[in-house]
C-alpha positions, 0 to 999 in steps of 0.5 A: 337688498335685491339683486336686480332691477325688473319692469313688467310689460304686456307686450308680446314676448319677442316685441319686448325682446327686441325693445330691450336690446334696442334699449340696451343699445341707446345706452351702450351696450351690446349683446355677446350673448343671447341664451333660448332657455326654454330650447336649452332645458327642452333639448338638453333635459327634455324639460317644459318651461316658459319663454325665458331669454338671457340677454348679455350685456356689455358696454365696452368702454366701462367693462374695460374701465373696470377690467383695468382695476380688477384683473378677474372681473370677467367673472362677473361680465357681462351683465345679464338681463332676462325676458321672461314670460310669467304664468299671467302672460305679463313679460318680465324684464329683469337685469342684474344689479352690477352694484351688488354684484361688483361688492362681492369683488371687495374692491371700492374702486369699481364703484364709480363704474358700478353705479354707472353700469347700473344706471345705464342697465335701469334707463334700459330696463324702465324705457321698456314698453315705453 
C-alpha cells in the first residue's frame, strides 16, 4: 500500500508551488507550514540537495471533526504535501495519504474523515499543472 499520492508536472518549480497552494486552497485547506528543504539542510548541515518543499496542509473544519474523535491526532497534522525537483527537471507533487495515516490511530471512527481529507488532497494534487 503506498503512502501517498503523487503527480509529476513540467512546469517551473516555483509556478508549480504556487498552483498547489492555490489548488490546496479550492478545496479547503490552508497552509500552516511551509518548510525550504534544501535552505534547511544547506545552512544546517552544509549539505547540497535539489529544490524540495513541504507544504502543510490543513482544513480546519475536518482537522476539528477529527480532533474531536482522537484526542492526540495533532500528531499526525497537518497533512503534508512535497514539491520536489527530480534529477530530470520534472517537479513532483506529492501529498500523504491520510487514509493510511490515520489506520496507525486503530480508531475506525476517523475514516469517514479520512477518506474525505484524501479525497480533497488527490483533487488537489491531480488539478495541478491543469
Amino acid at each position: 500500500m503506498t503512502y501517498y499520492i503523487s503527480k509529476n508536472v513540467d512546469n517551473p518549480f516555483d509556478e508549480v508551488v504556487a498552483d498547489v497552494t492555490a489548488r490546496l486552497k479550492e478545496q479547503g485547506f490552508g497552509l500552516l507550514t511551509d518548510t525550504d528543504v534544501q535552505a534547511t539542510l544547506k545552512s544546517k548541515i552544509g549539505a547540497s540537495r535539489g529544490k524540495y518543499r513541504i507544504l502543510g496542509a490543513c482544513n480546519p473544519r475536518l482537522a476539528y471533526e477529527a480532533l474531536k474523535v482522537e484526542e492526540k491526532l495533532g500528531v499526525l497534522l497537518p497533512c503534508n504535501v512535497i514539491v520536489r525537483e527530480s534529477a530530470d527537471g520534472k517537479v513532483e507533487v506529492a501529498s500523504v495519504d491520510p487514509v493510511v495515516a490515520m489506520e496507525r490511530t486503530g480508531n475506525a471512527a476517523l475514516t469517514s474523515t479520512a477518506e474525505e481529507v484524501r479525497r480533497l488532497l488527490a483533487a488537489a494534487v491531480a488539478n495541478v499543472g491543469s
